[in-house]
C-alpha atoms as an extended CHARMM CRD file, in Angstrom:
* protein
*
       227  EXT
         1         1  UNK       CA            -15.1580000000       -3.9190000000       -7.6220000000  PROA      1               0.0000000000
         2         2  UNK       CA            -13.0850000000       -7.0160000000       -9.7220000000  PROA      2               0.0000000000
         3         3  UNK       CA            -14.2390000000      -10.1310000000      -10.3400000000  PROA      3               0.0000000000
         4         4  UNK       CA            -10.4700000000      -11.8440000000       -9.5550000000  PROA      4               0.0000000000
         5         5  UNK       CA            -10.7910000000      -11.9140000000       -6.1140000000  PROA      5               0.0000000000
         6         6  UNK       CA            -14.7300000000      -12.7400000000       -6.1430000000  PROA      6               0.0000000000
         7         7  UNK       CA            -16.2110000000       -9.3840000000       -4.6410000000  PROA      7               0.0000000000
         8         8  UNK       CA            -18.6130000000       -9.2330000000       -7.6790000000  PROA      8               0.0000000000
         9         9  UNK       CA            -21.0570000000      -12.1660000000       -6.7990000000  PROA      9               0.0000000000
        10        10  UNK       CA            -24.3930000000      -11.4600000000       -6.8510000000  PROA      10              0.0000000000
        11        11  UNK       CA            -26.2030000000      -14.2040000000       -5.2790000000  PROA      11              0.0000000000
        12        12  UNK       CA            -25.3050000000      -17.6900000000       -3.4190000000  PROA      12              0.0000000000
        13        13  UNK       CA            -25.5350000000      -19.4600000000       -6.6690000000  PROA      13              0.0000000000
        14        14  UNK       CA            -22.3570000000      -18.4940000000       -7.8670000000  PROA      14              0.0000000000
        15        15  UNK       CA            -20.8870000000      -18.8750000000       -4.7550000000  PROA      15              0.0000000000
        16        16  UNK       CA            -19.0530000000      -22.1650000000       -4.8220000000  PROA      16              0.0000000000
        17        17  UNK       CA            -17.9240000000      -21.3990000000       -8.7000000000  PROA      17              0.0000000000
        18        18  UNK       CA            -15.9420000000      -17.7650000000       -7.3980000000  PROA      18              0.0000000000
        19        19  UNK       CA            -14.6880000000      -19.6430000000       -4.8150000000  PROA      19              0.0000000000
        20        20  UNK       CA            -12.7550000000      -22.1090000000       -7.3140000000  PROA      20              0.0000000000
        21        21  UNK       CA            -11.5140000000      -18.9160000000       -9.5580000000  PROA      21              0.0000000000
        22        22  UNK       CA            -10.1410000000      -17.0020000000       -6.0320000000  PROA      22              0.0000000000
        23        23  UNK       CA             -7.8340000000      -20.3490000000       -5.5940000000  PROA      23              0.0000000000
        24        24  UNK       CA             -6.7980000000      -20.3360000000       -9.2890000000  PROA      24              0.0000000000
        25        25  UNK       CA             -6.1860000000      -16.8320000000       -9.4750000000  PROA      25              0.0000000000
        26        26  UNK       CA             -4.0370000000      -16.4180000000       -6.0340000000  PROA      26              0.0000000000
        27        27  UNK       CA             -2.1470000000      -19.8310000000       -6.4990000000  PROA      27              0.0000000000
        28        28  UNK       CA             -1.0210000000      -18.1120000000      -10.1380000000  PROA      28              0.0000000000
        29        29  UNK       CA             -0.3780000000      -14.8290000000       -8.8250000000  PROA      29              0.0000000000
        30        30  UNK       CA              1.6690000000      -16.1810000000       -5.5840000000  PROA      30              0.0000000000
        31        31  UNK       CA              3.6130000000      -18.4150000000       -7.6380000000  PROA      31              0.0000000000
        32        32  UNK       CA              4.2900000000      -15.0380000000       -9.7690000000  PROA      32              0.0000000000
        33        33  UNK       CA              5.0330000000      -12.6630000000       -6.6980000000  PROA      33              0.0000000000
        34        34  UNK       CA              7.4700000000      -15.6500000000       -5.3370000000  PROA      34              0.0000000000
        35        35  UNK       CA              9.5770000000      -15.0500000000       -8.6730000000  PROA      35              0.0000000000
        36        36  UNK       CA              9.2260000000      -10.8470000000       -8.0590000000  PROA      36              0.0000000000
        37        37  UNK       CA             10.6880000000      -12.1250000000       -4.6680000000  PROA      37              0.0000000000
        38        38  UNK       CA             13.7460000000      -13.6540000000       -6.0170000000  PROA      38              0.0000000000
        39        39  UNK       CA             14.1660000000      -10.7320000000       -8.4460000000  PROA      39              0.0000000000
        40        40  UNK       CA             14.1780000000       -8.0010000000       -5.8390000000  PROA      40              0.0000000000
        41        41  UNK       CA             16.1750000000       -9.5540000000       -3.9860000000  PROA      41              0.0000000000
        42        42  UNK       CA             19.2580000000      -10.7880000000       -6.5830000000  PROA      42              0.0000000000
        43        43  UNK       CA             18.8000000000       -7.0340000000       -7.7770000000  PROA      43              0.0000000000
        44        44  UNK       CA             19.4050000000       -5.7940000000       -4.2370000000  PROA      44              0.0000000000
        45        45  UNK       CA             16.0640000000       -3.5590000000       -4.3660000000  PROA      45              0.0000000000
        46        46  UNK       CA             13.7740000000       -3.1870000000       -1.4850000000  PROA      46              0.0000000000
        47        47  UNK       CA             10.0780000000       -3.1900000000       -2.6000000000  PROA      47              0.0000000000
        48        48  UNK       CA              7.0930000000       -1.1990000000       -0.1440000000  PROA      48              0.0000000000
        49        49  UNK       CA              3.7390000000       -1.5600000000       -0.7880000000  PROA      49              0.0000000000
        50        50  UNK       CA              1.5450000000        0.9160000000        0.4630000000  PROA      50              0.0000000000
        51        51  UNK       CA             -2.4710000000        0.5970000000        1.1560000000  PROA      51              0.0000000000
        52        52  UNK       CA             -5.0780000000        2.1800000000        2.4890000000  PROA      52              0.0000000000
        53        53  UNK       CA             -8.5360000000        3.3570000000        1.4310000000  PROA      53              0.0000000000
        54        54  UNK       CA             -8.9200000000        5.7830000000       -1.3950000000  PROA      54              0.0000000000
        55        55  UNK       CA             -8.1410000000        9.6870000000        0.0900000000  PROA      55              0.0000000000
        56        56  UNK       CA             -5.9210000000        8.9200000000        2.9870000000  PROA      56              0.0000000000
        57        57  UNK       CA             -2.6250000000       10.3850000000        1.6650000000  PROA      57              0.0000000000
        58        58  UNK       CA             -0.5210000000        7.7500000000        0.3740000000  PROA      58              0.0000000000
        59        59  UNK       CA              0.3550000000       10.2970000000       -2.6960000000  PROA      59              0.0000000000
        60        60  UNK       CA              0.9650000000       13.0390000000       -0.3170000000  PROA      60              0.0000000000
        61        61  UNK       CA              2.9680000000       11.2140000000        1.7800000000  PROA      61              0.0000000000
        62        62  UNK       CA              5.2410000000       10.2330000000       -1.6550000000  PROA      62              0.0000000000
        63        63  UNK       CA              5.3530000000       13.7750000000       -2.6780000000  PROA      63              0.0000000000
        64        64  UNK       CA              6.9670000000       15.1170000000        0.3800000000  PROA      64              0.0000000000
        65        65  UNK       CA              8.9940000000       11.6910000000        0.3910000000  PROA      65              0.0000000000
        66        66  UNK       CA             10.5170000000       12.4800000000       -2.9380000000  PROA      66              0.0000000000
        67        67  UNK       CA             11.5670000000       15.8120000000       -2.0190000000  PROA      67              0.0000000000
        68        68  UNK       CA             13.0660000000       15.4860000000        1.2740000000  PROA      68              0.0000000000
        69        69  UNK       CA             14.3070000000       11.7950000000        1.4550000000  PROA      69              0.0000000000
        70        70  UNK       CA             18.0340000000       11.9870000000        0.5300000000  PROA      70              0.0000000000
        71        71  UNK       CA             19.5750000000        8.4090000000        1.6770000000  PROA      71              0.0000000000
        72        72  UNK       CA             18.6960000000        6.6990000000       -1.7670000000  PROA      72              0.0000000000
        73        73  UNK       CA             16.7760000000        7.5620000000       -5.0700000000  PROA      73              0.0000000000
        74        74  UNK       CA             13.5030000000        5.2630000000       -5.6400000000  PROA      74              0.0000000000
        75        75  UNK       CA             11.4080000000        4.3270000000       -8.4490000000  PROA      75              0.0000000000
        76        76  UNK       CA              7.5180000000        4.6900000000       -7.7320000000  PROA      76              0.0000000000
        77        77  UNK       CA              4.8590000000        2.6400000000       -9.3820000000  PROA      77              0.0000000000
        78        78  UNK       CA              1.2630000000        3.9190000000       -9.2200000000  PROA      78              0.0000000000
        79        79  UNK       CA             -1.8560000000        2.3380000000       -9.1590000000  PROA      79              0.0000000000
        80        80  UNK       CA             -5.1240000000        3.4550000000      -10.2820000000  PROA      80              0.0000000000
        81        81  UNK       CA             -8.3270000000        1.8540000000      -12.0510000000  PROA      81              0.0000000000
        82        82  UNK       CA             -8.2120000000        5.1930000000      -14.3540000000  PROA      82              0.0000000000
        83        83  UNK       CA             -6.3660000000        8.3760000000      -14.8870000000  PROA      83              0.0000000000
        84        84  UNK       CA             -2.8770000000        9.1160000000      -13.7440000000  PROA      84              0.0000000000
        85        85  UNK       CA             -3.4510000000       11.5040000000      -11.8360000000  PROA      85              0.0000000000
        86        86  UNK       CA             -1.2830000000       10.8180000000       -8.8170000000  PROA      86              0.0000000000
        87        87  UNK       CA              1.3450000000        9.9180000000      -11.4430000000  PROA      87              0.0000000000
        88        88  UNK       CA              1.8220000000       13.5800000000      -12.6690000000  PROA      88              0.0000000000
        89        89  UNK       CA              1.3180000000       14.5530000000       -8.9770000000  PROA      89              0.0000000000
        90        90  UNK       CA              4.6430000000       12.4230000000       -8.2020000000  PROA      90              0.0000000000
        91        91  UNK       CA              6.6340000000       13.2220000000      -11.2190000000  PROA      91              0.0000000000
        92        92  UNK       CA              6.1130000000       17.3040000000      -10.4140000000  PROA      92              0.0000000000
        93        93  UNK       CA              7.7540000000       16.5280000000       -7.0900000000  PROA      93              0.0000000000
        94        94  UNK       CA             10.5930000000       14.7640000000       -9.2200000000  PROA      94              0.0000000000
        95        95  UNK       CA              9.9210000000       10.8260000000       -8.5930000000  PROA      95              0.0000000000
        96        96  UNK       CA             10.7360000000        8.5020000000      -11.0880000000  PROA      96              0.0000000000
        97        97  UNK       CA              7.2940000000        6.9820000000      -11.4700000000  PROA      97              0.0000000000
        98        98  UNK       CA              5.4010000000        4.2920000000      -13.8380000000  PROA      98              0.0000000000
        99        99  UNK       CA              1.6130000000        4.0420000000      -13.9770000000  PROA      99              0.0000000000
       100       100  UNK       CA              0.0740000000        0.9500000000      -13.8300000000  PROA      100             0.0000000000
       101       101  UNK       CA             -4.0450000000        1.3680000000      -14.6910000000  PROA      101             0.0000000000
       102       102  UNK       CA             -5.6320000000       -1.5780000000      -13.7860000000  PROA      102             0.0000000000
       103       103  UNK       CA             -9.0080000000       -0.3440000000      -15.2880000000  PROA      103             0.0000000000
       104       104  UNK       CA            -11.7790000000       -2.8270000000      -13.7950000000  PROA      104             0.0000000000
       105       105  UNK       CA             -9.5660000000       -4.3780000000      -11.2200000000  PROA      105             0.0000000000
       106       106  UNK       CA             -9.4460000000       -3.0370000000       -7.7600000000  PROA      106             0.0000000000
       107       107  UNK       CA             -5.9320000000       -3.8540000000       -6.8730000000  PROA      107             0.0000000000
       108       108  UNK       CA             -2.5870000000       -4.8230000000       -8.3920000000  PROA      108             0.0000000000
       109       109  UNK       CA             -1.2450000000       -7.8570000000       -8.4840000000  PROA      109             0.0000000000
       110       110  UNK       CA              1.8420000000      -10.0460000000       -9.1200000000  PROA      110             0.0000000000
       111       111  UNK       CA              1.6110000000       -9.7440000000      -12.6140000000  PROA      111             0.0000000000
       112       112  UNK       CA              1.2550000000       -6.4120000000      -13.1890000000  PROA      112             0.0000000000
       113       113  UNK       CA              4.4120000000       -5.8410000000      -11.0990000000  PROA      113             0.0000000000
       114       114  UNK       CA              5.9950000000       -8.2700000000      -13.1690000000  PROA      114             0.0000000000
       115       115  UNK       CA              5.9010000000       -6.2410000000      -16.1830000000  PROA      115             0.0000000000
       116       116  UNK       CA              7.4290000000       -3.4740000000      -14.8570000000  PROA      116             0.0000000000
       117       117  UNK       CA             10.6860000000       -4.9750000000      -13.7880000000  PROA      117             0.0000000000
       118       118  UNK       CA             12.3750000000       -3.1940000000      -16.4840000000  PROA      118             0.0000000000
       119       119  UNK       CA             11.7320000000        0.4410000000      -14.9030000000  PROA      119             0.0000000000
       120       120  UNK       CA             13.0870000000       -0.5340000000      -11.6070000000  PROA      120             0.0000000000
       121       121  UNK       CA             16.8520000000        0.7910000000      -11.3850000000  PROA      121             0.0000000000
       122       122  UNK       CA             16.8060000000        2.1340000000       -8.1080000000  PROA      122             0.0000000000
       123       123  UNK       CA             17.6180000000        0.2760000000       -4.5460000000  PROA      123             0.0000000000
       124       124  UNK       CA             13.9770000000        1.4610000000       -3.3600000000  PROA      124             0.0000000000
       125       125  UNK       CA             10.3060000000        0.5930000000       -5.1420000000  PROA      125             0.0000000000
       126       126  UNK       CA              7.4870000000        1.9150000000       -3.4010000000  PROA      126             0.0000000000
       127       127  UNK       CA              4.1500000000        0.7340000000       -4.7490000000  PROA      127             0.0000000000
       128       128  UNK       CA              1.4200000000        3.0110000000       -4.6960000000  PROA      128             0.0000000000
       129       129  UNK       CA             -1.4180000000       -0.1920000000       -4.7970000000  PROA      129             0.0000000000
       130       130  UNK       CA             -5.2010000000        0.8520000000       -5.7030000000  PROA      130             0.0000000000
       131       131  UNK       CA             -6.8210000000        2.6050000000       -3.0390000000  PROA      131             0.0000000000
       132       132  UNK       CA             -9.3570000000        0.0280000000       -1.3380000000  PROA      132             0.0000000000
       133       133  UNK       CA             -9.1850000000       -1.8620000000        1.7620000000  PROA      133             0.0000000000
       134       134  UNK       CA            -10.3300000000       -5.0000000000        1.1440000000  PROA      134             0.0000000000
       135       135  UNK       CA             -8.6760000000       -6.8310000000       -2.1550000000  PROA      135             0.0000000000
       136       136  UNK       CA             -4.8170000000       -5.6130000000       -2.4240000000  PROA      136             0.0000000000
       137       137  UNK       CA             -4.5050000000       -7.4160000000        1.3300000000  PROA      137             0.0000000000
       138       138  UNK       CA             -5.2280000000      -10.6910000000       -0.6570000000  PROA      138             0.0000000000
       139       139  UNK       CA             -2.7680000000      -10.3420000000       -3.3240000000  PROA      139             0.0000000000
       140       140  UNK       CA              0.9750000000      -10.3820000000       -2.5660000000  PROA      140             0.0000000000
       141       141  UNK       CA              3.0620000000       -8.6710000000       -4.9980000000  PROA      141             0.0000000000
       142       142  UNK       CA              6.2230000000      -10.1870000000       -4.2530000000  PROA      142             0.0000000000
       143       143  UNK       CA              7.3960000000       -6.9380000000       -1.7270000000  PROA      143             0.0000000000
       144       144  UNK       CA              9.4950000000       -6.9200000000        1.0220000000  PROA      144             0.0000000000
       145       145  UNK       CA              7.5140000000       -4.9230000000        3.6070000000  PROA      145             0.0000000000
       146       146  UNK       CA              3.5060000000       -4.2370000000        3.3830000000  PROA      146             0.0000000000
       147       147  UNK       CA              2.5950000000       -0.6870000000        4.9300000000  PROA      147             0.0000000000
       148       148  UNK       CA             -1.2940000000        0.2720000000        5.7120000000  PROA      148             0.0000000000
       149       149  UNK       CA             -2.1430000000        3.9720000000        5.7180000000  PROA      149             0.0000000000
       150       150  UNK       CA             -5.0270000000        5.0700000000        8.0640000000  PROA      150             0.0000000000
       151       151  UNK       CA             -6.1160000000        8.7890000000        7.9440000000  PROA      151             0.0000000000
       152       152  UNK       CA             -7.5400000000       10.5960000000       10.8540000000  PROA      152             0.0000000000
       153       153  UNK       CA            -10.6910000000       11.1590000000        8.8730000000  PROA      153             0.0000000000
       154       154  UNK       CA            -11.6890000000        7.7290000000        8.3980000000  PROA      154             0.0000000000
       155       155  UNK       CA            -12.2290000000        7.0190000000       12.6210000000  PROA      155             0.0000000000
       156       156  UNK       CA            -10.6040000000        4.8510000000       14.8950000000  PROA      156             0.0000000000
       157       157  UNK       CA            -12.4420000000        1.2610000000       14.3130000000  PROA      157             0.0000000000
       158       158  UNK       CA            -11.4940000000        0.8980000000       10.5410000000  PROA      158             0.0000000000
       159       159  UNK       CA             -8.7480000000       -2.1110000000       11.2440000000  PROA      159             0.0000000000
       160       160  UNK       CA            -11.2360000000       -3.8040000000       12.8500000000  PROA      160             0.0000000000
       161       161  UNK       CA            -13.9710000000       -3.4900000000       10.0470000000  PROA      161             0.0000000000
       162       162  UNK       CA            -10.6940000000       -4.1850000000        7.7690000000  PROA      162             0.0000000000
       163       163  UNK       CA             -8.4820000000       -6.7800000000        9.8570000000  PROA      163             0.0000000000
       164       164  UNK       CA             -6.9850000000       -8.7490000000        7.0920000000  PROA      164             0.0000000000
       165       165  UNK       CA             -5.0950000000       -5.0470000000        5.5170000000  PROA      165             0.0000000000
       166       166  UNK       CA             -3.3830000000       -4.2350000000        8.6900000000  PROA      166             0.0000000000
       167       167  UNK       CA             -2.9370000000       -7.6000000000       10.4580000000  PROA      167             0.0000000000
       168       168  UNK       CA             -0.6310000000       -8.3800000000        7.6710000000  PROA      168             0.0000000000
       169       169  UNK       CA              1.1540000000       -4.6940000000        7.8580000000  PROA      169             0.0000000000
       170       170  UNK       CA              4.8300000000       -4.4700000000        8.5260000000  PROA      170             0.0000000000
       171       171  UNK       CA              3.9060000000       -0.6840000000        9.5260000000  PROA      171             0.0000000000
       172       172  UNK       CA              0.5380000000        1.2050000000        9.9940000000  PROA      172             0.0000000000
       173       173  UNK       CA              1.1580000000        5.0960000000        9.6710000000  PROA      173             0.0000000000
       174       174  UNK       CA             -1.7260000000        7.2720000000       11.1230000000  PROA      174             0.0000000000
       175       175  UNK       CA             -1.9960000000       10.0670000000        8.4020000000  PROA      175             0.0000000000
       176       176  UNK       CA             -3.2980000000       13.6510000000        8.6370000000  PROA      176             0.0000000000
       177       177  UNK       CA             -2.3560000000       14.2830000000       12.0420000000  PROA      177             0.0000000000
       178       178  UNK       CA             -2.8720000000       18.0300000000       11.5710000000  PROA      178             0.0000000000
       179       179  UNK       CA             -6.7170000000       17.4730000000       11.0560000000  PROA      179             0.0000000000
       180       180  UNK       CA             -6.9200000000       16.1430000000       14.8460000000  PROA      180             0.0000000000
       181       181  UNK       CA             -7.7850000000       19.5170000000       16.5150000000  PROA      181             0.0000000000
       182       182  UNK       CA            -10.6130000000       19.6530000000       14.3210000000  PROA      182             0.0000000000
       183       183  UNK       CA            -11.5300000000       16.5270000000       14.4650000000  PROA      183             0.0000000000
       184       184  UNK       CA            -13.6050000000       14.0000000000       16.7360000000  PROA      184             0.0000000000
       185       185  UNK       CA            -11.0310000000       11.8330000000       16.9260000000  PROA      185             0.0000000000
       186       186  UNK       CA             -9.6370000000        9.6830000000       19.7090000000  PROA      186             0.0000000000
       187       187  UNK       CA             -5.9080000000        8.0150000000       19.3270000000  PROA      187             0.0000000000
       188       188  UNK       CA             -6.2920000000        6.0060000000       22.3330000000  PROA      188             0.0000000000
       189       189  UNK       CA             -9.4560000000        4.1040000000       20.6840000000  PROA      189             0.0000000000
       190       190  UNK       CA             -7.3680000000        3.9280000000       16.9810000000  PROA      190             0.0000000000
       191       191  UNK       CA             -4.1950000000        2.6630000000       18.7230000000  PROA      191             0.0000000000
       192       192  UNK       CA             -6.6630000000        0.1340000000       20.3690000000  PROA      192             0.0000000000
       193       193  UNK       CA             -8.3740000000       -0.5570000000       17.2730000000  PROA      193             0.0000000000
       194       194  UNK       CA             -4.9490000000       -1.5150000000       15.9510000000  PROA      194             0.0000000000
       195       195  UNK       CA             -3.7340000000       -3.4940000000       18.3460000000  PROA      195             0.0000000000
       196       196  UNK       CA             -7.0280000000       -6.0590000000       18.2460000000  PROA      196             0.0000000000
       197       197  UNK       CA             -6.0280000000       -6.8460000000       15.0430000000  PROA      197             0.0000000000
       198       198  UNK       CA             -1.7730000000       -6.8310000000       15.1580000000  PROA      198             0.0000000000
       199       199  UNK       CA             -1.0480000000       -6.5690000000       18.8260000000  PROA      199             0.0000000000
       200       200  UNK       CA              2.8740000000       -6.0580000000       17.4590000000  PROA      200             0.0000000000
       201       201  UNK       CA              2.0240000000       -3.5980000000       14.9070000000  PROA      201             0.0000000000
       202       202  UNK       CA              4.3540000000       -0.7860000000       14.4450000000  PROA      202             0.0000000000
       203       203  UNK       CA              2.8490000000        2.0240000000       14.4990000000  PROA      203             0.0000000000
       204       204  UNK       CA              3.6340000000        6.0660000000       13.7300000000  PROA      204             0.0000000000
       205       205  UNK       CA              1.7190000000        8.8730000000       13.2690000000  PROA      205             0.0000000000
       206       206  UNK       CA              2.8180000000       12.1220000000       10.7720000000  PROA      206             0.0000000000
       207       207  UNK       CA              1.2970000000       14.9720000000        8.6790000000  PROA      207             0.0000000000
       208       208  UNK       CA              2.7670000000       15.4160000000        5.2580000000  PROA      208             0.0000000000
       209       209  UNK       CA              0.9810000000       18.9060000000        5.2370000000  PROA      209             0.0000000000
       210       210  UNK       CA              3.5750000000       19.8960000000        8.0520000000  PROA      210             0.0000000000
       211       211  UNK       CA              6.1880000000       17.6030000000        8.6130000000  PROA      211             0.0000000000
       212       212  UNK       CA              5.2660000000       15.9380000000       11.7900000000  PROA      212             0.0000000000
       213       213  UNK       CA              6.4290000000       12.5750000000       12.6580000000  PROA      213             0.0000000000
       214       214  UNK       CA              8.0390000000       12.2140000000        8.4210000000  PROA      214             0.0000000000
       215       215  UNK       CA             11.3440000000       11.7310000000       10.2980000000  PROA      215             0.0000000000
       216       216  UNK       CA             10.3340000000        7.7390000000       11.4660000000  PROA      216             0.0000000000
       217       217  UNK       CA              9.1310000000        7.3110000000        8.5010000000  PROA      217             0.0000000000
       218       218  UNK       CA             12.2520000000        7.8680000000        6.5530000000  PROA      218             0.0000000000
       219       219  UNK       CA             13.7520000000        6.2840000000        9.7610000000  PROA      219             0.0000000000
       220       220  UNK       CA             11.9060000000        3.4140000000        8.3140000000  PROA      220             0.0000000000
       221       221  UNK       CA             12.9590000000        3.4890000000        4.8290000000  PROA      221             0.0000000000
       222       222  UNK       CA             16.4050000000        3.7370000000        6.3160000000  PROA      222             0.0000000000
       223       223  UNK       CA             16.1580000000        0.3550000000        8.0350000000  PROA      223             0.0000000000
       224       224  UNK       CA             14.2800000000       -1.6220000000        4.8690000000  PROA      224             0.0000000000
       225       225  UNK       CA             17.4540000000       -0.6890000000        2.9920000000  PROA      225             0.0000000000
       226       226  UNK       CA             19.7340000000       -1.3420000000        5.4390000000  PROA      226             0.0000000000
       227       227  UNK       CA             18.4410000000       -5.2180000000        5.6390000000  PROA      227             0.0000000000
């Protein structure tokens, strides 16, 4: 993982002292995501940042997105410790996208975002953030809606082993919905799942493999830049 948000101690002895570098580190980056805010906002651009675990189709999903969603263009930044792969996959589909490697951090944060404020001409930024579960929740990038991606093929119970990701989630999108007939999965007990943990949360389900349910979510893009 990163040392920033203090998922690399070994032992109880360094407890206290990662405790004292989270604080430092989140109070800068907060006080940097609160000017990303401001800027999104005088610049009239709507900022989504999607998460989810590594595999569960957030560059899918942006691949279809790019070629179907008509209402506005959108720049894309891309996360990824190494490789830009997803990158190329996004500018074949014709995105405008930016990588952002983040090498041995396992997130993006504030300041990363920061730095690319000069490649955002569009109304619409969606953030591709570092697929992992557990640190991008912590680090607010300044956005104006936080969506969680859960895939069919990681079970039902993962916002409850992952609470702080999708309690914070404006929207939680089921992915892979196509796998289901194959799959030992139960929507009932994932819908249940995500209600423990966001009893208000928003939730749709789609398959960018076929097109199912992609109509709320542009539905939803529709409303973020509509506000």
């Amino acid at each position: 993982m990163c040392g920033d948000c203090g998922c690399e101690v070994a032992n109880a002895d360094h407890f206290k002292q990662t405790i004292h570098l989270e604080i430092d580190v989140l109070k800068k980056n907060n006080h940097i995501a609160h000017q990303n805010h401001h800027w999104f906002h005088d610049h009239g651009v709507t900022a989504i940042n999607l998460m989810s675990s590594p595999g569960s189709g957030k560059t899918a999903l942006l691949e279809r997105t790019s070629r179907e969603f008509q209402e506005s263009a959108f720049s894309i930044l891309v996360g990824d410790q190494q490789t830009d792969n997803d990158a190329t996959r996004l500018q074949l589909s014709g995105a405008r996208v930016r990588q952002i490697t983040t090498h041995s951090s396992c997130h993006l944060d504030a300041s990363m975002i920061e730095k690319e404020l000069d490649f955002i001409k569009e109304k619409l930024l969606i953030i591709e953030n570092v697929g992992n579960l557990v640190c991008p929740s912590a680090f607010d990038l300044g956005e104006s809606k936080k969506v969680a991606l859960l895939s069919t093929t990681e079970g039902e119970d993962k916002p409850e082993k992952y609470p702080v990701l999708f309690h914070k989630a404006d929207l939680i999108i089921i992915t892979k919905s196509d796998l289901i007939p194959y799959l030992d999965w139960d929507e009932t007990k994932c819908l249940d799942s995500i209600h423990k943990v966001n009893p208000k949360a928003r939730v749709i389900k789609l398959s960018s493999k076929t097109g199912e349910g992609m109509k709320l979510w542009y539905d939803f893009l529709r409303e973020c830049l509509c506000v």
